[in-house]
N, C-alpha and C positions, 0 to 999 in steps of 0.2 A: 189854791186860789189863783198861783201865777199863772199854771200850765192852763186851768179853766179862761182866765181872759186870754193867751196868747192863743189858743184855740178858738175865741170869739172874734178875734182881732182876723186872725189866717181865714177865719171861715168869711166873715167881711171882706175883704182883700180879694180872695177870690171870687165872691158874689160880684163886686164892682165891677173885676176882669173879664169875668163870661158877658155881663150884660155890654158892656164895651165892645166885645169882640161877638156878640148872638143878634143883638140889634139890628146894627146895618144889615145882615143876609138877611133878618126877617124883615123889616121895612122893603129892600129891594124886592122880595119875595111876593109882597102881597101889591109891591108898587107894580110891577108887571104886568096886574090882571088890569090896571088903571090906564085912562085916556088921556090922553094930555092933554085936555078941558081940566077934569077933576084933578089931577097932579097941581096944575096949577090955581085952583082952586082951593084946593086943601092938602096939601102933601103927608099931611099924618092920616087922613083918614081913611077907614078901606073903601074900597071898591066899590059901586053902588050895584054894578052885576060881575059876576065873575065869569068874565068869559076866556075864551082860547084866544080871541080874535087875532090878540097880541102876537102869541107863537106860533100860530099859523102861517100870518105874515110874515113874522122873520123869519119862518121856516122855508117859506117859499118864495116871497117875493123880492128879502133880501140876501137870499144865496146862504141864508144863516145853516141851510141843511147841508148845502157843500160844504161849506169850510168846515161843518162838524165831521163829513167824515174823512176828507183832506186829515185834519187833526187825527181822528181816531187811526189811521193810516200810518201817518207821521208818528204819532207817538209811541204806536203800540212794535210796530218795526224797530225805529230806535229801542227802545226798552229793552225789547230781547236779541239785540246785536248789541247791545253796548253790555249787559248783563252775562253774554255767552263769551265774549270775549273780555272782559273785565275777572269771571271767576277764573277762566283760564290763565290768565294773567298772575291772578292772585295765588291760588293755590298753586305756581309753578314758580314764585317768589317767596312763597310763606316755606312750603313743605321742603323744596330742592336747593342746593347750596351748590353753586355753578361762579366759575369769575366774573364778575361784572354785575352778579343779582340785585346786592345796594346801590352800584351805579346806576341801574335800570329804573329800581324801586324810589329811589330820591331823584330821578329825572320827571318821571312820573308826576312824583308830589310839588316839583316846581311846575308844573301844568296847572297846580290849583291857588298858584299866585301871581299867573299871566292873567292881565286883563282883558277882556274878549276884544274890548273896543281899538286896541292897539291892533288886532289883527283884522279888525276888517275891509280895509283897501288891499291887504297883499292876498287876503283870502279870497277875495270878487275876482282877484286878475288869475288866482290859484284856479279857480273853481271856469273861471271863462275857458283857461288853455286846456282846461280837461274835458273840454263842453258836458260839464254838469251845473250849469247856470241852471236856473232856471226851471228847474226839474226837480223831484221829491226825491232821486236818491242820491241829489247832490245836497239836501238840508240833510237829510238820514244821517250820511256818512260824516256831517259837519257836528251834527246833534251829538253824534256815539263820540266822535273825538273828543269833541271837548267836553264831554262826561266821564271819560277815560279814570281820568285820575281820580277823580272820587270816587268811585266804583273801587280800583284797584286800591287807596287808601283804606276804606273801611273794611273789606271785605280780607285783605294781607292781614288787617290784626286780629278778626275773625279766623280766617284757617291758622294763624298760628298759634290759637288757642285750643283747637283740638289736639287730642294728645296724638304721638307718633306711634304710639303702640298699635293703634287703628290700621295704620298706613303699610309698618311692619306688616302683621299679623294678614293682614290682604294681599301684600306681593309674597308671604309666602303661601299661602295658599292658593296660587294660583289667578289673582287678578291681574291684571296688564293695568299698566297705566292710565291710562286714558277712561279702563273701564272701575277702576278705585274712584277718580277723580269723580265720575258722572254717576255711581252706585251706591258712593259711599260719603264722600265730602261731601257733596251738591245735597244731599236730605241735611246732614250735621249743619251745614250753615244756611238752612233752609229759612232763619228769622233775619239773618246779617242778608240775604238776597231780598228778603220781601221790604227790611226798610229802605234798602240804595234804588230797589222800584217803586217805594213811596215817593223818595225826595225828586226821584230825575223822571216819576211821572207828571209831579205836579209842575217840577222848573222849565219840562218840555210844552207839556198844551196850556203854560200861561208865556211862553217864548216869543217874545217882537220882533227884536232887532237883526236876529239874523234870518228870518224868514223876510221881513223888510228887505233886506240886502239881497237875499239871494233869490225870490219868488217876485217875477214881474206880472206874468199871467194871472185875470182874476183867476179861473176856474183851478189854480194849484193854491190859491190866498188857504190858509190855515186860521183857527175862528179869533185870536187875538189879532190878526193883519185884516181878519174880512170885518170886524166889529171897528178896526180903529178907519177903517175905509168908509162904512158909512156912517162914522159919527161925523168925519168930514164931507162926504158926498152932503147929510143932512144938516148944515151946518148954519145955515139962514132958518130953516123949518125944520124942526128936529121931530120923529116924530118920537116921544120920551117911550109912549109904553112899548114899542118895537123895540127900539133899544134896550129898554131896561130886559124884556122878553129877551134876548139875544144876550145880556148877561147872566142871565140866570140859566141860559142853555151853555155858556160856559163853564160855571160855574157848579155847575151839579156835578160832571162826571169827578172832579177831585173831590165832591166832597162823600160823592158812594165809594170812590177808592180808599180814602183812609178809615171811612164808619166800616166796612169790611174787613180793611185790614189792621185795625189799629191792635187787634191782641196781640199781632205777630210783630215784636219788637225785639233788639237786640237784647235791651236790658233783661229781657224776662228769660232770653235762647243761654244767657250768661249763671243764668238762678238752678237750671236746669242740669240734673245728670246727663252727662253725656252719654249718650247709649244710642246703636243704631239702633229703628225703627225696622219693626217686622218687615213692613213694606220695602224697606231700601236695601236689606241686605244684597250682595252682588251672589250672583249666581255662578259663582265662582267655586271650583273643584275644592271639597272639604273643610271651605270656609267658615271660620268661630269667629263668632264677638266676643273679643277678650275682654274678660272681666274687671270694669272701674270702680276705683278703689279711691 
């Protein structure tokens, strides 16, 4: 009878929680196809036609199609420069024992208790003498840094959970280094890479402050700076269903990113026998997958 009501109790709890957190994206969802007459007219109710009109216009006349793919640019760059050097990183602190590994490895992790907001005047004066103001691969390279250490955090306790015998059993058979790491480790920690591109895809294309800081030019604005541009450009006359239209074009691309990728999680890469994948073995002279036990 306990375990039946604390099951009723949990089942409730989380009913309340999704509807909390399902709500607002559907209200904003169907508020979009809405005028800002009927918004303000009725803010709960739907749409009296459901049209484009809304994303058309933000798509075109409020530049909301640039900065989508400004963004798409931005993000998707960063992701695989901060993830190609991140596993590198990692798997050459997890697997190799060299002087100064822990130095490196705990410098790293004091990266993820620096506040951004402390560095952004010596980063603008940083970023002006390099003359990468103002330019996408002067946020790129800002984006990957200060992604670094999280990357290399999660990702260091992931490779050092593969066993070594893997790593063994590859340099004797003929793998080179470089070609184990991208053959063999890169499929094995193939759930610990898809979730550090979940977290540092979503924290990149909903990113303000330092695109704020460093992007002056509309036509480089990214869709969180070109969206917070014309809530102020509109700011005496809003027009709400453009806007709301222009949130809901930012707001879709994370939310196809994680409904895609949400099986491939760490917890479930951890539940798993470890064994390489047909696919990933290295083609490497006489090479075995030693048997796990």
């Amino acid at each position: 009878m306990l375990d039946l009501a604390r099951k009723i109790i949990t089942q409730c709890v989380f009913t309340v929680y999704g509807a909390i957190v399902i709500f607002p994206m559907v209200w904003l969802g169907y508020t979009s196809f809405k005028t800002t007459e009927e918004l303000f007219a009725d803010a709960w109710s739907l749409p009296a036609i459901w049209s484009l009109a809304n994303f058309i216009e933000a798509w075109n006349e409020a530049q909301i199609g640039d900065f989508f793919w400004n963004s798409i640019f931005v993000t998707v760059s960063t992701l695989l420069l901060q993830l190609f050097l991140g596993s590198m990183a990692s798997y050459s602190l997890a697997k190799y024992q060299f002087r100064g590994s822990n130095l490196i490895y705990y410098a790293f992790l004091a990266g993820l208790m620096f506040p951004i907001f402390l560095g952004l005047v010596p980063l603008f004066f940083l970023m002006k003498s390099m003359h990468l103001l103002n330019s996408h691969l002067g946020l790129i390279l800002v984006y990957a840094a200060f992604g670094l250490p999280f990357t290399i955090f999660v990702l260091t306790a992931f490779f050092r959970t593969i066993p070594s015998t893997i790593m063994e059993a590859g340099i004797v058979d003929g793998c080179t280094h470089f070609r184990l790491y991208w053959s063999v480790m890169l499929p094995l920690a193939k759930p610990g890479i898809v979730t550090v591109g979940i977290f540092t895809f979503i924290s990149i294309w909903n990113e303000y402050i330092l695109a704020l800081i460093l992007l002056s030019s509309s036509h480089l604005r990214t869709l969180p700076l070109g969206i917070a541009v014309l809530q102020f450009v509109q700011f005496y006359e809003v027009d709400f269903g453009t806007l709301f239209a222009g949130l809901v074009i930012v707001m879709l691309p994370t939310l196809l990113c994680y409904i895609i990728l949400q099986n491939q999680s760490l917890h479930k890469s951890t539940n798993q026998n470890r064994s390489i994948p047909q696919s990933s073995r290295p083609s490497c002279p006489g090479y075995l997958v030693p048997a796990m036990h």
